[in-house]
N, C-alpha and C positions, 0 to 999 in steps of 0.2 A: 605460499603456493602449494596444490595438490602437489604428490610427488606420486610418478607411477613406475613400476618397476619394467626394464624392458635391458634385456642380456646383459643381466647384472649390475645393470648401473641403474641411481635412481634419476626418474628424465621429470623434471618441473612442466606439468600441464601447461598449455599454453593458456595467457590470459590476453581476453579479448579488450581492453579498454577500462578505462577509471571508473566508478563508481558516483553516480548523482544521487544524492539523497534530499526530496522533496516534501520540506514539511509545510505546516499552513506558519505561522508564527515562531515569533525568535526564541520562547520559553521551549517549543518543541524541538526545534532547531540545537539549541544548545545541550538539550536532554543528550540526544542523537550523538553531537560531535563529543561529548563527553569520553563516549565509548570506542569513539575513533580518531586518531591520530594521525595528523595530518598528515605523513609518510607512509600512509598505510594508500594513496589514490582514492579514497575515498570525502568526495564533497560535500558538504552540509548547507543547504539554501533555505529561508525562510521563505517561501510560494506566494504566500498569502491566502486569502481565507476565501473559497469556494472557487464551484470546478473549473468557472469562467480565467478567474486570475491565476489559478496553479495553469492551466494548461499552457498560456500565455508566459509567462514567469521558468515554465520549465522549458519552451521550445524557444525562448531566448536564449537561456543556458547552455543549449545543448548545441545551437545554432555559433554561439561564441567557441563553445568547443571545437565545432568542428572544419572554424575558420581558423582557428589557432592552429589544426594540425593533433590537435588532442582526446578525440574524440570520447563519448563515453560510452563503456559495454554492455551498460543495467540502468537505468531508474528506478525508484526504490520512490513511493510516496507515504510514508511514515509520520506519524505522531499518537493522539491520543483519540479514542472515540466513543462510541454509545456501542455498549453491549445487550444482546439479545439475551432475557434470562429463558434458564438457567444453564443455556449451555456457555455462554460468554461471561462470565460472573466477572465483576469489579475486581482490576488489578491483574485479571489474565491478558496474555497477547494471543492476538490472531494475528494471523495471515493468511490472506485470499489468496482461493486459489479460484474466483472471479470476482472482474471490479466492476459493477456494477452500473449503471445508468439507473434510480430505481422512480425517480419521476420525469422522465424522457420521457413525452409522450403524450397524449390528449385526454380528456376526461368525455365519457359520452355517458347517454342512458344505459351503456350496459355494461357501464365500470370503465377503469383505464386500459385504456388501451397503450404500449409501447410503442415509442417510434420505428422500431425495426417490422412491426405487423401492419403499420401503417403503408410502408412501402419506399424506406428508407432508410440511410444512417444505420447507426448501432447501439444497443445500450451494454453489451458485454464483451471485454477484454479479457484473454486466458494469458496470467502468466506464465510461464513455462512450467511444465510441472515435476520435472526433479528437481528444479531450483526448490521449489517450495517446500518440496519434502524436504528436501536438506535443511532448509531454513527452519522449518517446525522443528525437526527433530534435535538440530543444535540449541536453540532456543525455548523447547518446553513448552512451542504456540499447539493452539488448534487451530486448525484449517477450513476456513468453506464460505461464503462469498461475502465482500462484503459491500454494503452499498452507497453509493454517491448520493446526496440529497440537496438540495439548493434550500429545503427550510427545514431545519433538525424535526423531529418527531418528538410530541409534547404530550397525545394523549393516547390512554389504551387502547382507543379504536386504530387512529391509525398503523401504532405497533402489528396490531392484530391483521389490517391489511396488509403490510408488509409482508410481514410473513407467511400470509397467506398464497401472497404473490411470488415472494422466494423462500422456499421454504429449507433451503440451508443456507439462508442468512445468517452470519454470527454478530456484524457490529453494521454500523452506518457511521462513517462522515461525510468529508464535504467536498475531498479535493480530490479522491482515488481515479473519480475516472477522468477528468481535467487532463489530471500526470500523463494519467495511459492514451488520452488522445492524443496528445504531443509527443512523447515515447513511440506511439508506433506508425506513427505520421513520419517520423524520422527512421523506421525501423529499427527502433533500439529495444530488446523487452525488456520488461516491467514487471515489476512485487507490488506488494501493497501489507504495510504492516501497522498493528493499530492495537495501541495498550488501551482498558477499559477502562474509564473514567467514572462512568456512568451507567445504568442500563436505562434502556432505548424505552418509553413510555412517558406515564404522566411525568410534565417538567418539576421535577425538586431538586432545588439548588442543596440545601441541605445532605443531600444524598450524591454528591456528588466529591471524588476523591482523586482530585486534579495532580497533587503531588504523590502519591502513590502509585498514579499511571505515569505519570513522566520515570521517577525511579525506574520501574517496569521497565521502561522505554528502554530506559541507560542500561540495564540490567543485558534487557533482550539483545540491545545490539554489540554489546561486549561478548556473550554468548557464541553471534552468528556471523561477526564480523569477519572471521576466518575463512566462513563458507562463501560470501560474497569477493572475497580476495581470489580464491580461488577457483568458481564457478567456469568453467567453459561451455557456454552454452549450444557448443555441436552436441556434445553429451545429452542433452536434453531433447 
């Protein structure tokens, strides 16, 4: 726990609820609870893979939570992702501090348009943002959006849209903003953390450094797990 000082004596922050940690699959899943322990409140769930099934997968768990009496105080949708060069290079961690919708939306003649300009819905979710800071700074991440995709990104062009379109994007997966739909459906906030596997362009398997980003993974959340123990989110 934080500890703050107050007439001499040190007083334990209050903590607002357990910790969910939503990955897509169990290699990520396992990365993650490596670095936590299970006496620390903190949960490790394999989601499943895209935003449809993490959303769903998370707002059962959260919903079991809160029927037990157990509720939890953060979501957290973590694993590993496609990095934007060169500021997300292979093997670093981000964490957003927006989760992104990044093909929400409709295609017309004068480009995509977002579901939120259409006249509905949302494509972006703000984590809290001294969480995040905290989180970066324990962890050695860089910060700044990162985006939800329903088909990964394969060729320069569309990289080159992306980021055209968000231009402090640093990675793209698949479940970030799923989590955060379910997350603040429930009103519970949300992180979003994503070791780099890959960078975000033409598809080469080759080029891809699957066991490097999981370590990353187990690395980062040993790091930050502290900060997640003891976060209060009125602070924020």
């Amino acid at each position: 726990m934080e500890l703050q000082a107050q007439e001499g004596h040190l007083i334990a922050a209050a903590w607002l609820g357990r910790v969910l940690v939503a990955t897509a699959v169990p290699v990520e899943r396992d990365a993650v609870a490596r670095a936590c322990p299970g006496d620390l409140g903190i949960e490790v769930i394999a989601a499943g893979v895209g935003p449809a099934l993490a959303a769903a997968s998370t707002a059962s768990a959260l919903t079991a939570a809160a029927l037990r009496g157990e509720p939890y105080g953060l979501v957290v949708s973590a694993g590993i992702g496609g990095g934007f060069q060169p500021e997300a290079p292979v093997g670093s961690l981000v964490v957003a501090d927006g989760i992104v919708a990044a093909d929400l939306g409709a295609e017309t003649e004068d480009g995509f348009v977002p579901v939120n300009e259409l006249g509905f819905g949302t494509v972006r979710h703000q984590p809290p943002v001294d969480l995040v800071r905290r989180v970066a700074g324990a962890a050695g991440a860089r910060t700044g959006a990162v985006l939800t995709v329903s088909t990964v990104t394969g060729t320069a062009a569309r990289a080159a849209a992306l980021r055209e379109r968000h231009p402090t994007a640093l990675a793209e997966a698949m479940e970030g903003f799923g989590v955060a739909e379910a997350a603040t459906a429930q009103g519970v906030p949300v992180l979003e953390i994503r070791a780099i596997s890959n960078p975000v362009g033409p598809r080469d398997r080759a080029a891809w450094r699957i066991p490097e980003a999981l370590t990353a993974l187990t690395e980062g959340f040993g790091k930050l797990t502290p900060v997640l123990e003891s976060w209060n989110r009125h602070d924020s």
